[in-house]
N, C-alpha and C positions, 0 to 999 in steps of 0.2 A: 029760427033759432030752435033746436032741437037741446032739451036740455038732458043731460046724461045722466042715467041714474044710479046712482053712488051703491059701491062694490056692500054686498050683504058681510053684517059680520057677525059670526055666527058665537053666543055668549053661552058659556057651559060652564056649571058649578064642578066644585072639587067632587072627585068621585067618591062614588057612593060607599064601597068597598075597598080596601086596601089590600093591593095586588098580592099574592101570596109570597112567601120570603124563597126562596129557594136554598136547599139543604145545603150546596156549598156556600152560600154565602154564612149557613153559622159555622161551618168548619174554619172560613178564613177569618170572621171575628171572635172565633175562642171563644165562642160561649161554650156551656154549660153544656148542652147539648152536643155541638162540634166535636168539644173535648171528651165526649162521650166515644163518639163517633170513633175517634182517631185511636184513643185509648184501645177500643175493640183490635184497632186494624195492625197496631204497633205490639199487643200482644201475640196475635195471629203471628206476625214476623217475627218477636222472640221465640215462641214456641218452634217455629219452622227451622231458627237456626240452632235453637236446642234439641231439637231432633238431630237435625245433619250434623249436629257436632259429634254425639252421642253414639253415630252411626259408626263415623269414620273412627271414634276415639274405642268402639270393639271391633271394629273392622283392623286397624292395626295395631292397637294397644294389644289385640290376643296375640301377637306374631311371638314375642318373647316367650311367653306364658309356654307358645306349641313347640318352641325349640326347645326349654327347660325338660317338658315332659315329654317328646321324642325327641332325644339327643340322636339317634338315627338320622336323622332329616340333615344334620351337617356332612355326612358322609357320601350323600347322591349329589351328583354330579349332570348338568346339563350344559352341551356343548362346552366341556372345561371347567365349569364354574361351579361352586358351591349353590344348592337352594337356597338356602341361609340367604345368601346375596340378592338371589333375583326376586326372593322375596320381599327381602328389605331397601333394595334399592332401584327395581323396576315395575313392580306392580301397585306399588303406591302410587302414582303419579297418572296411570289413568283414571285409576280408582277415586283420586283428588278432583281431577277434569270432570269425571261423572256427575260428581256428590255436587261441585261447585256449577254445573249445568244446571241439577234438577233444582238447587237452592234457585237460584234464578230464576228460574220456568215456574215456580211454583208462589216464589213472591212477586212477581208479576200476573202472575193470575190472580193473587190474593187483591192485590190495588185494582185490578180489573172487577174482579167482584164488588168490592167495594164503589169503587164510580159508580158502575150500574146500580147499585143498591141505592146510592144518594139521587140519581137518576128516576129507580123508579118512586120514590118517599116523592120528588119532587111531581112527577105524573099524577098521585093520588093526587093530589090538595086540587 
């Protein structure tokens, strides 16, 4: 009779250190810090769409302004049409396309930065 000898079981106390927190976990509990965080990234995003507002609102807010003081510009004519017209109702719209492109490209990079940044805060520790 060969008797078996009973499986090792291996007794280990709570760890020594407590594992580091990582920086998104205080963005998703609102702390103090998180909200810190966010606050920086949601600023960045207003300012970027108060820029592109600002852009487009003298990009064609000036359109009036240039007709007032060159009343000339109603009198040329391309392929049949008034300036006046193609100015006000076909050069806006890619102009729009653009502005609404780079908003985009740019607030996405801005979150992209941002992850990386929580990213690297989270490699230091």
């Amino acid at each position: 009779m060969t008797a078996e000898r009973p499986q090792r079981v291996r007794v280990t106390g709570p760890p020594r250190r407590r594992p580091p927190r990582p920086r998104t976990r205080e963005v998703d509990a609102e702390s103090r810090l998180g909200s810190l965080y966010v606050r920086a990234l949601v600023r960045e995003q207003l300012w970027l769409g108060v820029r592109t507002l600002g852009v487009l609102a003298i990009g064609l807010g000036t359109l009036p302004l240039l007709f007032w003081a060159l009343p000339w510009l109603a009198g040329v004519r391309l392929l049949g049409i008034a300036l006046p017209w193609w100015l006000l109702g076909v050069v806006p719209y890619p102009l729009l396309v653009l502005a609404a492109w780079r908003f985009v490209w740019r607030a996405e990079r801005n979150e992209d930065t941002f992850a990386e940044l929580l990213r690297e805060l989270d490699d230091e520790r």
